[in-house]
N, C-alpha and C positions, 0 to 999 in steps of 0.2 A: 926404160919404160916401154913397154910392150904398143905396136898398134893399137889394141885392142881399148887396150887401160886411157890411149891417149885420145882415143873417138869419147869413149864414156865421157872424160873428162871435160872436152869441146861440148860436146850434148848438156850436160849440166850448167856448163857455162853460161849458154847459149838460151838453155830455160830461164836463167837467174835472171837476164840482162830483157829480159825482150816480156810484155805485157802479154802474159797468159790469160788471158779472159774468158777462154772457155769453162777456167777451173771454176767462178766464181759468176757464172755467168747467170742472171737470170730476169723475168718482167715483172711489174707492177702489174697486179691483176685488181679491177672495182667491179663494182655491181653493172651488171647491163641495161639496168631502170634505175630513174629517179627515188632516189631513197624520200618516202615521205612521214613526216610527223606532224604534231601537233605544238600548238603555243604551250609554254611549260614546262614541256615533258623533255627527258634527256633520249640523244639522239646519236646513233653511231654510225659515222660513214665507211666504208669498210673498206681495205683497200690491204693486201696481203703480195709476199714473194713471192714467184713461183720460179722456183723449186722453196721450199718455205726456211730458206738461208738464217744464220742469225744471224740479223739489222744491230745488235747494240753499237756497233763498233761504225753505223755506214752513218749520212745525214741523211734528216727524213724534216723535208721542207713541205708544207701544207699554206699552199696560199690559193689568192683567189683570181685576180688580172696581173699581177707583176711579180712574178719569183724575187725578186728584190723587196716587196713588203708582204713578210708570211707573215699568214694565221698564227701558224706556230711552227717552231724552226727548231731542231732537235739536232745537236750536235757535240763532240764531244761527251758522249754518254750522260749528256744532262739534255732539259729543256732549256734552252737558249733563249728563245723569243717567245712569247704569248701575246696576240692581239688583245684578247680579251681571256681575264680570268678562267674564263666559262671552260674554254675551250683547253686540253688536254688530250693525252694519250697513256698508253699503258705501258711503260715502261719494263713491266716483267716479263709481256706478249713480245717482246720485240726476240726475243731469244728461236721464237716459232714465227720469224719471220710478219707477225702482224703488227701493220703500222699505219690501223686505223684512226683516225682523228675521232676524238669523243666532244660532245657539245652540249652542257648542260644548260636545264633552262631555259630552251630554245624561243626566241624574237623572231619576231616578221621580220623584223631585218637580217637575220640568220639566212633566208631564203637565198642563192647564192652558188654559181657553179664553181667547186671545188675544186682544184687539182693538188695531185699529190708526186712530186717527187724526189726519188730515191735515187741517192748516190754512196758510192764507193771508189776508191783510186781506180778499178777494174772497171766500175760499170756505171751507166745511169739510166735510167728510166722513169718512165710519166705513165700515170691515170688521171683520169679526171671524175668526180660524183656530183651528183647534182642535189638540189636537197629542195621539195618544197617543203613549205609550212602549211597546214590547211586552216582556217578560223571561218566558224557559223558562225554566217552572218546575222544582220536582224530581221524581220518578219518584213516578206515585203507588204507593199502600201499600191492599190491602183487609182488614178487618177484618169479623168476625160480633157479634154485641151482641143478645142476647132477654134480653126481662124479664116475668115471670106476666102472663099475662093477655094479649101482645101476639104480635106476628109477629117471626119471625127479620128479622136484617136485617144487610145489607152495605154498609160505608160504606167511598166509595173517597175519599183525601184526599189530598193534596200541598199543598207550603207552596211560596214563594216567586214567585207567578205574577204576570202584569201584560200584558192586563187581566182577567177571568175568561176561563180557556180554554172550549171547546166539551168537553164531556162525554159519550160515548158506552159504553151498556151492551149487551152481547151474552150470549145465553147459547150451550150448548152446540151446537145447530141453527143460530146465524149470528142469529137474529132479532134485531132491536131493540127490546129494552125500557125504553129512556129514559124516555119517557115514563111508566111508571109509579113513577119515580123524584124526589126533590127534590135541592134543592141549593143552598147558601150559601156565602157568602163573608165574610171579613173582613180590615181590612189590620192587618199587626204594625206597629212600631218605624220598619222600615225605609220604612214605606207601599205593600209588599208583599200578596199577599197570600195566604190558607190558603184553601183551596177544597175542599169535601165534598160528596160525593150519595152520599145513602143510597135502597137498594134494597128493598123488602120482599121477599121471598123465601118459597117453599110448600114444604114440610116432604117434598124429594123430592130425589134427587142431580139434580145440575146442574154446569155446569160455569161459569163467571161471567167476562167480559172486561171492565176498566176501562179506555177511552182518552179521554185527554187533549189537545189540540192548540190550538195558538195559534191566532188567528183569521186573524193575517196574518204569517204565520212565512215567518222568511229561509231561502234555499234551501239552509241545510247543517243545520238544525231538523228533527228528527226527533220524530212525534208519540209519547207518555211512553203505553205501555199494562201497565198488569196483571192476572193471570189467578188464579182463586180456583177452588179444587175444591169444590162444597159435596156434603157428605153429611150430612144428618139423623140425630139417633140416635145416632152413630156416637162412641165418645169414645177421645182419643189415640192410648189405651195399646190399646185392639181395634185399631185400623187401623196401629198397629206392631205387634201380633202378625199379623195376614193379612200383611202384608207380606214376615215372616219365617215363616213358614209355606207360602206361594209361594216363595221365595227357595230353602226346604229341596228342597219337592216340585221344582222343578225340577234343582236339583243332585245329588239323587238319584239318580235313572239315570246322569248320570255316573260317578257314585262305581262306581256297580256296574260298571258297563261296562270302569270303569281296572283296578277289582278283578278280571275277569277277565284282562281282560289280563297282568297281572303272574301270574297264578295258572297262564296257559296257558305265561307265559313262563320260569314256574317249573319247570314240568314238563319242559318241552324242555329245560330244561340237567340234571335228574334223569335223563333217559333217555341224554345224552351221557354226562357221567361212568357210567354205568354201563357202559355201551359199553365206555370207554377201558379201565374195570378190567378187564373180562371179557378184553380184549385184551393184558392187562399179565400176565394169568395165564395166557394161552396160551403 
């Protein structure tokens, strides 16, 4: 056997025995933003090879804090694991290297940083997706609340939101006075949540707009606003008598004005029947 013949054959050897990882080398590529949807709606995290290899033959683990309890665990050219039915992949994309996780039906509690990785005896690699859920909320509600010693104040709140909406305060002039305002959150039962900003307020009429809006709301989402009259001073039962006290003064004049009417009209049929007798007796 010739030198030549004997290098070749050390060289092949040497490929066969030793982890070529170049040949097969490649990364999990995801979205650079927070992939968002809505409650209901089916939802796809996306997450592909690059170079776009075919995955049927690799594992493709999609979990969420522990690679030891996946979402869904894909090996052996079946699906293995499923956390919840919902959740799925595409099994015939995987040929084009895509081994995005599918989420049907999507729950608030869906809401959830995803990662996803990918192994082969050559290689492994990790992405991670994120996913909110967005849910309009209910219509907020403004309320007043002092206590000795403190500043009046206006708290606008609504329950059922997700994720905290944007919170905007207007007074009577259009201004924005958010910023002199705070604001909290917490989630109920459902993993919803109740959302509040309170306003302090100066002992002067005003007039107060609460609006609420999703951050990335679908196009038939209409933003949730409410409007607060504030008056200092001022207690129920006075600003239902002015009310009915204007109510009087302006019905007034009518009154009188019908009251001639009838009165002028009164007359003119007094002067006919007079008429007619005066003629009854000629």
């Amino acid at each position: 056997m010739n030198l030549q013949m004997r290098w070749t054959l050390l060289i092949l050897l040497f490929l066969h025995n030793t982890d070529i990882s170049w040949a097969v080398s490649f990364i999990v590529v995801g979205p650079s933003k927070p992939v968002v949807t809505y409650v209901g709606e089916d939802v796809v995290l996306p997450a592909s090879l690059s170079p776009a290899l075919n995955a049927e033959a690799f594992e493709v683990n999609w979990f969420t804090t522990d690679i030891r309890s996946p979402e869904l665990l894909y090996t052996n050219y079946n699906i293995g694991i499923q956390s919840d039915r919902r959740r799925t992949l595409s099994i015939d994309n995987l040929k084009n290297g895509n081994v995005s996780l599918i989420i049907r039906n999507v729950r608030v509690s869906d809401e959830q940083l995803y990662r996803c990785n990918v192994y082969s005896k050559q290689r492994e690699d990790e992405t991670q997706v994120s996913l909110t859920v967005e849910v309009l909320g209910a219509q907020p509600s403004i309320s007043m609340s002092s206590t000795e010693g403190q500043k009046t104040r206006l708290e606008c709140s609504a329950e059922k939101w997700n994720p905290q909406p944007e919170v905007t305060w207007r007074d009577m002039n259009g201004a924005d006075v958010t910023s002199q305002s705070t604001i909290k959150s917490e989630r109920d039962s459902e993993g919803l949540l109740r959302v509040s900003s309170v306003l302090p307020v100066k002992e002067e009429y005003n007039v107060f707009s609460c609006l609420m809006r999703s951050k990335a709301p679908k196009p038939d989402w209409h933003s949730r606003l409410s409007i607060y009259s504030f008056s200092p001073g001022v207690s129920g039962w006075l600003v239902a008598f002015c009310v009915l006290l204007v109510l009087c003064l302006a019905v007034t004049p009518l009154l009188v004005i019908q009251w001639r009417r009838m009165r002028e009209t009164n007359t003119r049929y007094d002067s006919i029947g007079e008429y007619n007798f005066k003629f009854a007796v000629l």
